[in-house]
C-alpha positions in Angstrom: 2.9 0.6 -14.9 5.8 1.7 -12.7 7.3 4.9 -13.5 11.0 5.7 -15.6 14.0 7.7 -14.6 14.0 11.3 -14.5 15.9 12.2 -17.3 14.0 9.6 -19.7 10.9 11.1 -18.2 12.2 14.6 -19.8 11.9 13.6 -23.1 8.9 12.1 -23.0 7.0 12.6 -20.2 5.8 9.7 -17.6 5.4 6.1 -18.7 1.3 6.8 -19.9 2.3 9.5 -22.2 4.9 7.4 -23.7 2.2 4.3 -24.1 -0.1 6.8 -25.5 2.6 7.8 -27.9 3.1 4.0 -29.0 -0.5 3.6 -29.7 -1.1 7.0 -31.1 -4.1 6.6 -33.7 -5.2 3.0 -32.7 -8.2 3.9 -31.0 -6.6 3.1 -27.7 -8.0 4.0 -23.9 -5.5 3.4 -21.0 -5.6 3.3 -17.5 -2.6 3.5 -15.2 -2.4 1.2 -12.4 0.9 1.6 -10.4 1.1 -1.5 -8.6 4.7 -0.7 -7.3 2.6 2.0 -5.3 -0.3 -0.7 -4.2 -2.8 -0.1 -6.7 -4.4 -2.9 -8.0 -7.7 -3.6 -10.2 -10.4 -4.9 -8.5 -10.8 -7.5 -11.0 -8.6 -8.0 -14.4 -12.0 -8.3 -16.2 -12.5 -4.5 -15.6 -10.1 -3.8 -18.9 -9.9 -5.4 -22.4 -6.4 -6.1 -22.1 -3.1 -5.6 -19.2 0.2 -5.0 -20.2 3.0 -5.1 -17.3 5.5 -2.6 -18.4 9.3 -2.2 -17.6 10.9 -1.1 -14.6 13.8 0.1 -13.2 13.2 -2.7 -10.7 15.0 -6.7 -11.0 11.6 -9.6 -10.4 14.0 -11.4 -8.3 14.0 -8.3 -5.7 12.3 -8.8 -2.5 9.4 -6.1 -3.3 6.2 -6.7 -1.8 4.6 -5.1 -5.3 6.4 -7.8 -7.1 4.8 -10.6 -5.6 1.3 -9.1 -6.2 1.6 -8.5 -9.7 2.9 -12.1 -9.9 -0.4 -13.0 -8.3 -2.1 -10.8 -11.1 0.1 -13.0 -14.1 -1.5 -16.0 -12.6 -5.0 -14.7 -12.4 -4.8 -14.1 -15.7 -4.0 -17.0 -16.8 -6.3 -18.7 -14.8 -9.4 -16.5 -16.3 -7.6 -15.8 -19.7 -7.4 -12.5 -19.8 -5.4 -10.9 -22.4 -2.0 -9.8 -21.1 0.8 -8.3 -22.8 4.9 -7.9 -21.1 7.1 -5.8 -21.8 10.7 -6.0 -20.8 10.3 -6.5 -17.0 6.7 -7.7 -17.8 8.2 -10.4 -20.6 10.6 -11.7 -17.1 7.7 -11.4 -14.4 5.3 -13.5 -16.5 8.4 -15.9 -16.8 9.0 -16.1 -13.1 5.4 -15.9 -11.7 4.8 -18.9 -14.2 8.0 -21.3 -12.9 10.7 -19.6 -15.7 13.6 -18.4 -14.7 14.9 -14.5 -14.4 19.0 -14.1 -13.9 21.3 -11.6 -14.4 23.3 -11.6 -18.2 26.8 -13.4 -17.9 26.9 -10.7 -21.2 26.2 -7.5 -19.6 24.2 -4.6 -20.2 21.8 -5.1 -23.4 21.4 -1.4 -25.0 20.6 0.1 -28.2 18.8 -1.2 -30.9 18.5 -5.2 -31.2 17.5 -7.5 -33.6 15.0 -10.2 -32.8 14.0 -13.2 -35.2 10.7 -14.8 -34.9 11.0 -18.6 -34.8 7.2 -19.0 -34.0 5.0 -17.0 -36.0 2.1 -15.5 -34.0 -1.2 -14.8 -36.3 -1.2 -11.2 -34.5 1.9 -10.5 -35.8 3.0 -9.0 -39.4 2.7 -12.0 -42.2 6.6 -12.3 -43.3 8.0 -10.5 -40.6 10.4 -12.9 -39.6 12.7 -10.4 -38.0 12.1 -7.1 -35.9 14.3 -4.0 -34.9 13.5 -3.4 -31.0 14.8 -0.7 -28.5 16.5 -2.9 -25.9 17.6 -1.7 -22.0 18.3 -4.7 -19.6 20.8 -6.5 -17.8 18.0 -8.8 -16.1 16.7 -11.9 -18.9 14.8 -14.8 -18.7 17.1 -18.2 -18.7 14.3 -20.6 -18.3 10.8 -20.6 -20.0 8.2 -21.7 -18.1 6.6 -25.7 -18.8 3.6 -24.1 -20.6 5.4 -21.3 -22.7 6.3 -21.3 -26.4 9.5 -19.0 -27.2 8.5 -16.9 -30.5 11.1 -14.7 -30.3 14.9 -15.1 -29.7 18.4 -13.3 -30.4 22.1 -14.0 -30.3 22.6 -12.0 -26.7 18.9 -12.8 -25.7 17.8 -16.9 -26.7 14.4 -16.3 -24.6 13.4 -12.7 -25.8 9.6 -13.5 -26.1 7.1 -16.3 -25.2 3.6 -17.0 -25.6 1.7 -18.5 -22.9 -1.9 -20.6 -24.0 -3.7 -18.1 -26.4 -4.0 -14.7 -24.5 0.1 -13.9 -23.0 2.6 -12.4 -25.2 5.7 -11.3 -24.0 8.5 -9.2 -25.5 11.8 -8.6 -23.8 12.5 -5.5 -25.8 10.9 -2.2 -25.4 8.6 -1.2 -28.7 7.4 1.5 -25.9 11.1 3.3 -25.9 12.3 6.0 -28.8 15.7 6.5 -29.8 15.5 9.8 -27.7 14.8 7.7 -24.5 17.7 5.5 -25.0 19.9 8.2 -25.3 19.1 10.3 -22.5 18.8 7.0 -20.3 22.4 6.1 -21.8 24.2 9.3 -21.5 22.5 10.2 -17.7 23.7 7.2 -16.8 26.9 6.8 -19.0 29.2 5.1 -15.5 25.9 2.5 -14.7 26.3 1.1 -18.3 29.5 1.7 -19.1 31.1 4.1 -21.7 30.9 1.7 -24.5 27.9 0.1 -23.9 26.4 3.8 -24.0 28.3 4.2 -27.1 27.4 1.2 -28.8 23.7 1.9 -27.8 24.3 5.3 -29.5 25.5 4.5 -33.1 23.0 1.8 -33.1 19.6 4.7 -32.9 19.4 5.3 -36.5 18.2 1.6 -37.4 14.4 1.2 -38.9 12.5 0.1 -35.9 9.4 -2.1 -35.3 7.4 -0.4 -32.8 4.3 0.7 -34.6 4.8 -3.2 -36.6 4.5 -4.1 -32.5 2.1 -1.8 -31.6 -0.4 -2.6 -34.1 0.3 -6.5 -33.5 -0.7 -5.9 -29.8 -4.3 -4.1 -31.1 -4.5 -7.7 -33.1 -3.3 -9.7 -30.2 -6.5 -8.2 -28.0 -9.0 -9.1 -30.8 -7.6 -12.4 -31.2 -10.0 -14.5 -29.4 
């Protein structure tokens, strides 16, 4: 996990107690290991499951942290351990794996999004073909690595989630953000956006969202064997 701006912190605390918010009863332990701070696990069979978070950071940065954590994707694939991205874990995964991570000719993405499944996953809800999802990134994957299968896509977003072999699932929206978040991270930072982007994001908060659909898939993802 890396760690969320101040004022989205406020609502919610830092980025463990909004994870232990998502998977509020689901029986779920979790242990924090910044990375962007150089704290790594000893070995990614020490946990059940990883899930690389968001970030404030961009995966094409030139971060020492970034590069190990792409070292961690690989591992993971190479030993199949179960790994779950989010947002700028969906784009690292991409990138460590030979995708592609560029900046959106479209901008800021905001607010509450739409998603259609075009792959159904046997984790995820039978007949849910399309999912609400909290959205904040101007970063998105453009190429999907040779191994990965796209599940998920949108109008602004054509790669917004991927599978890679049995045990990676990646999601470019956030089912770890409320509507709360969103608007504080909007309105603190209401000139970064852009006024109508923040607006936008806004009047789009009252839409039914997916995250405990996503939160409960990712419980079903980890027993998938």
């Amino acid at each position: 996990m890396t760690e969320l701006p101040d004022a989205v912190r406020a609502v919610h605390g830092p980025y463990r107690a909004v994870f232990e918010l998502m998977f509020n009863g689901l029986g779920v332990e979790l242990v924090d290991l910044p990375v962007h701070e150089g704290d790594t696990p000893s070995s990614l069979r020490d946990a059940d499951a990883w899930i690389v978070t968001g970030s404030p950071a961009s995966v094409f940065d030139d971060l020492g942290w970034i590069r190990t954590a792409e070292e961690l994707v690989r591992e993971a694939v190479r030993i199949e351990a179960p790994l779950v991205g989010i947002c700028f874990g969906h784009q690292l995964v991409a990138q460590a794996l030979g995708g592609c991570v560029e900046r959106s000719a479209g901008g800021w993405a905001l607010g509450a999004k739409v998603y259609d499944t075009v792959e159904p996953l046997p984790w995820f809800p039978e007949g849910n073909s399309r999912s609400t999802i909290l959205a904040a990134h101007q970063d998105q994957v453009v190429r999907a690595p040779t191994d990965a299968a796209v599940w998920s896509t949108s109008s602004y977003c054509p790669i917004a989630g991927m599978t890679i072999g049995d045990r990676m699932w990646t999601l470019q929206g956030h089912p770890d953000f409320t509507p709360a978040m969103v608007a504080a991270l909007g309105e603190s930072e209401r000139d970064h956006y852009g006024g109508g982007v923040v607006d936008q994001a806004i009047a789009s908060l009252d839409q039914p969202l997916s995250n405990a659909d996503v939160a409960r898939a990712i419980i079903r993802f980890i027993g998938t064997p």
